[in-house]
C-alpha positions as CSV (number, residue, x, y, z in Angstrom):
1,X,0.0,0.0,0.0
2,X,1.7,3.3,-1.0
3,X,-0.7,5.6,1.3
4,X,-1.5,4.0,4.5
5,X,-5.0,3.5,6.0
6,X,-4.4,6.6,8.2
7,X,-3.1,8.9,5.7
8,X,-6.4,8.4,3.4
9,X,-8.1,9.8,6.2
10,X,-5.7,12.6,6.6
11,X,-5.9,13.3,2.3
12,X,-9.8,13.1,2.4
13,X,-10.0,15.6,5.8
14,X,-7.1,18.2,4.4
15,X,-6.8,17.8,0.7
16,X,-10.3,16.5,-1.0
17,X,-9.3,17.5,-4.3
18,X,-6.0,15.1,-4.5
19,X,-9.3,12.9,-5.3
20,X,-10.3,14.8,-8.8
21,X,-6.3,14.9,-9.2
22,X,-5.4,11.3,-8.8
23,X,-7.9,10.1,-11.7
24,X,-7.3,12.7,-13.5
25,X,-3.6,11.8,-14.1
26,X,-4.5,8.1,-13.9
27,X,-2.9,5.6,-16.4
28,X,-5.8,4.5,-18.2
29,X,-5.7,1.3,-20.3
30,X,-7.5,0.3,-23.6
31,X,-9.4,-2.6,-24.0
32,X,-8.1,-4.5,-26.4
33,X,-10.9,-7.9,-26.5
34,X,-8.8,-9.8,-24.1
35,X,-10.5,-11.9,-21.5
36,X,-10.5,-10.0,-18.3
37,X,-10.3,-10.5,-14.7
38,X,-12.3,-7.6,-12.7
39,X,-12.0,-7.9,-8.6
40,X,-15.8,-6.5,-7.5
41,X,-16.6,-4.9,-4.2
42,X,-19.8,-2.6,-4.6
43,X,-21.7,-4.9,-2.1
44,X,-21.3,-2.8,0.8
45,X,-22.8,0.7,-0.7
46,X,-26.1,-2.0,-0.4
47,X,-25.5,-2.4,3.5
48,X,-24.6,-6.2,2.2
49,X,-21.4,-6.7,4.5
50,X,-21.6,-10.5,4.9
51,X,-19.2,-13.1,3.7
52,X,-19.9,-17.0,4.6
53,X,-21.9,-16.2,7.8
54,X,-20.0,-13.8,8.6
55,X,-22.8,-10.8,9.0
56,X,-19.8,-8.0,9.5
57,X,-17.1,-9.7,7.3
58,X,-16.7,-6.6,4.8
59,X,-16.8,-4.1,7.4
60,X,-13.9,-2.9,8.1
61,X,-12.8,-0.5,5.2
62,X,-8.7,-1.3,6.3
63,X,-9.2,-4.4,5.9
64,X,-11.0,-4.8,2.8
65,X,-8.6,-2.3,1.4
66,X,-5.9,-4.7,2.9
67,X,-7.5,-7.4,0.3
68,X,-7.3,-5.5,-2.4
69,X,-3.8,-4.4,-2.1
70,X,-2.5,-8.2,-2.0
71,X,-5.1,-9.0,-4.8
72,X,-3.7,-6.2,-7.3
73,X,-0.7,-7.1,-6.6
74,X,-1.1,-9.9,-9.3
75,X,-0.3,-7.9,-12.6
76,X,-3.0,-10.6,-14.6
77,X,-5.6,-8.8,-12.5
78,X,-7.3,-6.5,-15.2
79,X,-9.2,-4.1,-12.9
80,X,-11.6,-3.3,-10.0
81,X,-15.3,-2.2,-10.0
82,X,-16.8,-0.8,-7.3
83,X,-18.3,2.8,-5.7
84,X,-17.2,6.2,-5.4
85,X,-16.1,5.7,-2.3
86,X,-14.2,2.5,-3.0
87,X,-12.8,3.8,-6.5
88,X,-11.3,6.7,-4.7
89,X,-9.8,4.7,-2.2
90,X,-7.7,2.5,-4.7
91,X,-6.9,5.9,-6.6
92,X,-5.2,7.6,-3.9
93,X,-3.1,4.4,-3.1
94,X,-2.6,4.2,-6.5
95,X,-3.4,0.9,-7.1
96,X,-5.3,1.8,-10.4
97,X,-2.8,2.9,-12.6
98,X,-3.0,0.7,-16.3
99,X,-6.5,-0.8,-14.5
100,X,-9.8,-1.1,-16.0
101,X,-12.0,0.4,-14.2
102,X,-15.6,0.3,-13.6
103,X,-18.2,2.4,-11.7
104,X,-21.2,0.8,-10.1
105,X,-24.3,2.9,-10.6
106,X,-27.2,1.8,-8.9
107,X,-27.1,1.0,-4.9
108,X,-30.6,2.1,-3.7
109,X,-32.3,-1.9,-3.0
110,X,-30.5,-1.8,0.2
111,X,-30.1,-5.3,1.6
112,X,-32.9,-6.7,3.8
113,X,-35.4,-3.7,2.6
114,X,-38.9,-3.6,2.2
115,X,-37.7,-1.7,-1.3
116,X,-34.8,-3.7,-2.3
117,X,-36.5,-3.8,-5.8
118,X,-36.4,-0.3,-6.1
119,X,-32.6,-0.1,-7.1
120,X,-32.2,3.7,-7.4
121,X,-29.3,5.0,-9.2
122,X,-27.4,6.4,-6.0
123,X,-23.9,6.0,-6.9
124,X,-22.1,6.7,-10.2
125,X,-23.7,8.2,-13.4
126,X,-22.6,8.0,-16.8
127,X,-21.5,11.3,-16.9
128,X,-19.7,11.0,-13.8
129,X,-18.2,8.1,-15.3
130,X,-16.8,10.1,-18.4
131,X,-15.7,12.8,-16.4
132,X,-13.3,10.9,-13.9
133,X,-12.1,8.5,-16.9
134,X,-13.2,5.6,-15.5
135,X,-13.8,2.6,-18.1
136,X,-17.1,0.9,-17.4
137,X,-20.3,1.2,-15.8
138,X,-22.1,-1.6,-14.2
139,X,-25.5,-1.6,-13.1
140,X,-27.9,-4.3,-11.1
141,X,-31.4,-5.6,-12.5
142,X,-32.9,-7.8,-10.5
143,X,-36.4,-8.4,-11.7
144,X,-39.2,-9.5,-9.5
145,X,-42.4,-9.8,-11.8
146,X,-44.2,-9.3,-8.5
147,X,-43.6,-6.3,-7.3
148,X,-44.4,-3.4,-9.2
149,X,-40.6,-1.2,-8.0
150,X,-39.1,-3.3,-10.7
151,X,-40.3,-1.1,-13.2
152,X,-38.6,1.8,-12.0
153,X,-35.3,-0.4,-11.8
154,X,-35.8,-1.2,-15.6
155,X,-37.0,2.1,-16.9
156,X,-33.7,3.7,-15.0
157,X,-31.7,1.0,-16.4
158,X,-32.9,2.0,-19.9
159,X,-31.9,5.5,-19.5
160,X,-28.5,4.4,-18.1
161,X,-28.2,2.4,-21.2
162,X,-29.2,5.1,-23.2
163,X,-26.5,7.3,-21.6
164,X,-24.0,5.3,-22.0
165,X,-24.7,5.0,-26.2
166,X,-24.6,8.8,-26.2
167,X,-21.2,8.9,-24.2
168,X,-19.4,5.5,-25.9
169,X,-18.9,3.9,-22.5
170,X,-19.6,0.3,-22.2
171,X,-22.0,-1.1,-19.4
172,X,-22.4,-4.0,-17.9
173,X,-26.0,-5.4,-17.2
174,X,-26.6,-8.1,-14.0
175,X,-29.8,-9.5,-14.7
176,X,-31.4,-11.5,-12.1
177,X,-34.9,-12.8,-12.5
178,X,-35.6,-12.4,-8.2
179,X,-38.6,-13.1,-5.9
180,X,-39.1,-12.8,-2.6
181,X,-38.7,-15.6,-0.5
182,X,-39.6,-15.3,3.7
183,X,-39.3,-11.4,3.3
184,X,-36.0,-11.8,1.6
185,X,-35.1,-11.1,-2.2
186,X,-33.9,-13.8,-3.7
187,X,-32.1,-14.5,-7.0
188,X,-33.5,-17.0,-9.8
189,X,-30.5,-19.1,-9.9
190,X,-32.4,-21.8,-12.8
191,X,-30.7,-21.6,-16.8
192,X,-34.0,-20.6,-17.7
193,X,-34.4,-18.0,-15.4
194,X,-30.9,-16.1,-16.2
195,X,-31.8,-17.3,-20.1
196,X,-35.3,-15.1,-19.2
197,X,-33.0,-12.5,-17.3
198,X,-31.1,-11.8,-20.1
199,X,-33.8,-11.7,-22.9
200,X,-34.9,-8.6,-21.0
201,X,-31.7,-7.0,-20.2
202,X,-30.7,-7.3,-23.9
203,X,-33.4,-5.0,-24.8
204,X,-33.3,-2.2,-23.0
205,X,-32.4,1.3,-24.3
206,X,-32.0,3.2,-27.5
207,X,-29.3,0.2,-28.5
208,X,-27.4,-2.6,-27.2
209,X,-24.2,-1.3,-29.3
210,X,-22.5,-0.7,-25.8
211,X,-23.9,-3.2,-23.1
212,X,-22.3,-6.0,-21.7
213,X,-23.9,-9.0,-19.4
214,X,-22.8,-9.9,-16.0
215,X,-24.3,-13.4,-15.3
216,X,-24.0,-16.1,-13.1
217,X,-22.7,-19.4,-13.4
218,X,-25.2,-22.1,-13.8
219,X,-25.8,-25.7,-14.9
220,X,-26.1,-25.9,-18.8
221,X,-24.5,-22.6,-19.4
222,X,-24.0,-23.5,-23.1
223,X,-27.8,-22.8,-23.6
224,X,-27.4,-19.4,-21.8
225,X,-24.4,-17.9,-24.2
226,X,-26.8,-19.3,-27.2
227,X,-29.6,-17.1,-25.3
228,X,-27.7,-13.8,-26.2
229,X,-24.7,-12.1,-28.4
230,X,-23.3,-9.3,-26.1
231,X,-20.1,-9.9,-24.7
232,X,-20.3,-11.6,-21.2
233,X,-18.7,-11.4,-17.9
234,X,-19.2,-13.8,-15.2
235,X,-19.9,-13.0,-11.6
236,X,-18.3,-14.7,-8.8
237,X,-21.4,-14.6,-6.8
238,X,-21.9,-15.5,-3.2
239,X,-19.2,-17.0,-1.0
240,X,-18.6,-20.3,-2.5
241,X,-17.5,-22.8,0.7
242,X,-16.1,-25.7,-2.4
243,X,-13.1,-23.6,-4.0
244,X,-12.2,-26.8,-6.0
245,X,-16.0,-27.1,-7.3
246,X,-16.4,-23.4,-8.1
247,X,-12.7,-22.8,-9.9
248,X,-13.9,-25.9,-12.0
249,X,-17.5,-24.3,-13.1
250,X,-15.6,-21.1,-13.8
251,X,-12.7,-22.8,-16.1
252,X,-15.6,-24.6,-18.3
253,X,-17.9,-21.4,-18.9
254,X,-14.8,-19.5,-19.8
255,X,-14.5,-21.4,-22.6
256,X,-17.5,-21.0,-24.3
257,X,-17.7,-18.7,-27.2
258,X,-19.0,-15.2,-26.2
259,X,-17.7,-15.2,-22.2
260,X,-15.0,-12.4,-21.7
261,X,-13.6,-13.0,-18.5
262,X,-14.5,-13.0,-14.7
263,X,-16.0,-10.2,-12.3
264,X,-15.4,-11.6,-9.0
265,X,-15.4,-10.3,-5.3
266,X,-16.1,-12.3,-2.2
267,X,-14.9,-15.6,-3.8
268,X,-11.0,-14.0,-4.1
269,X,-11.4,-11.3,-1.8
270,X,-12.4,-12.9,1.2
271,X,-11.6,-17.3,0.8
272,X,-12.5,-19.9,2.6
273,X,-8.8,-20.3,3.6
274,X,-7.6,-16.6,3.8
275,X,-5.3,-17.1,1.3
276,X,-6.2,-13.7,-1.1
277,X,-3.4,-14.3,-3.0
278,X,-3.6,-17.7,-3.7
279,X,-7.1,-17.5,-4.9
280,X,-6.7,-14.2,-7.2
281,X,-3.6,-16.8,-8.6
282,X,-5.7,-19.5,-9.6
283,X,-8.7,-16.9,-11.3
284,X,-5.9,-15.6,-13.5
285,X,-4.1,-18.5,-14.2
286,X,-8.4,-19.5,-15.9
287,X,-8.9,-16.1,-17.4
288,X,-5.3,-15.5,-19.0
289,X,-4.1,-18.8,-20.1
290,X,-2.6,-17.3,-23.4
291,X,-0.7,-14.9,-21.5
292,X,1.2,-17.9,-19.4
293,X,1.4,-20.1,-22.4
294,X,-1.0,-22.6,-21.5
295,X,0.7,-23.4,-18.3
């Protein structure tokens, strides 16, 4: 870590504008069609802080920030997506320099509310996005054909979408088709239900010309990459207890025409056996296998 955990408190109390500086100087770097490896941590701005059982896992900000310093570390790790918050973090230790990077947009279904469908956009914009010279946008879309708030997720999406064609900035869409279950949202995790997911993401906005997916890994994913032809990323998903099992899912969908890479967070960030390093390893060692020679 080049600024400690104390001196980004000091930074954001004395000099706030270092902020606008930092990304404004960063080393941006172009996507070139590559398979990519993007390390995600936009759950908390959701007030989603658990890990594995662990109710406060992501809590502390040191030590998530910790995480991400050992993870980046790994020069096969593409870039980050997360909040503003988060973003500016990794800017000011300067762990973004030659990363992509991708802003998270929509954060208002807080975790365990009554209006989690309702995912206001209360994090990045597109033109926010543009004007820090970040990368990507990302947005969620979890749609829950019972409760009405979804619209308002979808029309917002649309309009993001829409943005995003005007400014030439890719987004990434993460459809879920989502119910509630005992009070609690719950993600669709069926290949019909993502193949459903991703019929409707595909068709929002003025054109698709700039949106990605963001999807899940799930059984018969063959049928789900035939289901759409925007480029794809695959999401890590919740804390996976099987390492072995969910390394082997991701290395078989990565080969199938269509998938670029891997957006993961809790699976790399915070392991079953603590070992960041080890686990960010074996992700890029899946995503970049032309890069190592096939090792």
């Amino acid at each position: 870590m080049k600024v400690s955990f104390d001196e980004l408190k000091r930074i954001r109390t004395d000099n706030p504008a270092a902020i606008t500086s930092v990304l404004a100087a960063r080393d941006r770097r172009k996507y070139n069609g590559e398979k990519l490896l993007i390390i995600a941590a936009d759950h908390p701005a959701r007030g989603a802080l658990a890990v594995a059982g662990d109710r406060f896992a992501m809590a502390s900000r040191k030590d998530l920030l910790d995480r991400f310093a050992e993870a980046l570390s790994n020069p096969l790790v593409d870039g980050v997506l997360g909040t503003p918050d988060l973003i500016e973090d990794l800017a000011l230790m300067g762990l973004l320099e030659s990363k992509i990077v991708v802003g998270s947009m929509n954060r208002g279904g807080l975790s365990g509310s009554s209006f989690e469908f309702d995912d206001r956009f209360t994090a990045y914009s597109i033109n926010a996005i543009k004007q820090q010279r970040l990368d990507f946008a990302k947005t969620l879309l979890r749609i829950n054909l019972e409760d009405s708030a979804t619209v308002q997720t979808l029309e917002s999406t649309a309009r993001a979408v829409d943005a995003a064609v005007e400014h030439e900035i890719p987004i990434m869409i993460e459809p879920f088709m989502s119910s509630w279950v005992d009070g609690r949202a719950v993600n669709q995790l069926t290949t019909a239900a993502v193949i459903k997911s991703v019929a409707i993401a595909a068709g929002l906005g003025v054109s698709s010309a700039r949106t990605w997916l963001k999807l899940p890994v799930v059984p018969e994913m063959h049928r789900v990459m035939e289901a759409t032809t925007l480029p794809t990323l695959l999401l890590g998903g919740d804390a996976e207890p099987d390492q072995d099992v969910m390394f082997a899912s991701w290395e078989d969908a990565l080969e199938l025409p269509g998938v670029n890479g891997l957006v993961v967070g809790r699976n790399l960030l915070y392991p079953p056996d603590g070992n960041v390093s080890g686990a960010v390893a074996i992700a890029a060692k899946m995503v970049h296998q032309a890069k190592l020679g096939g090792q």
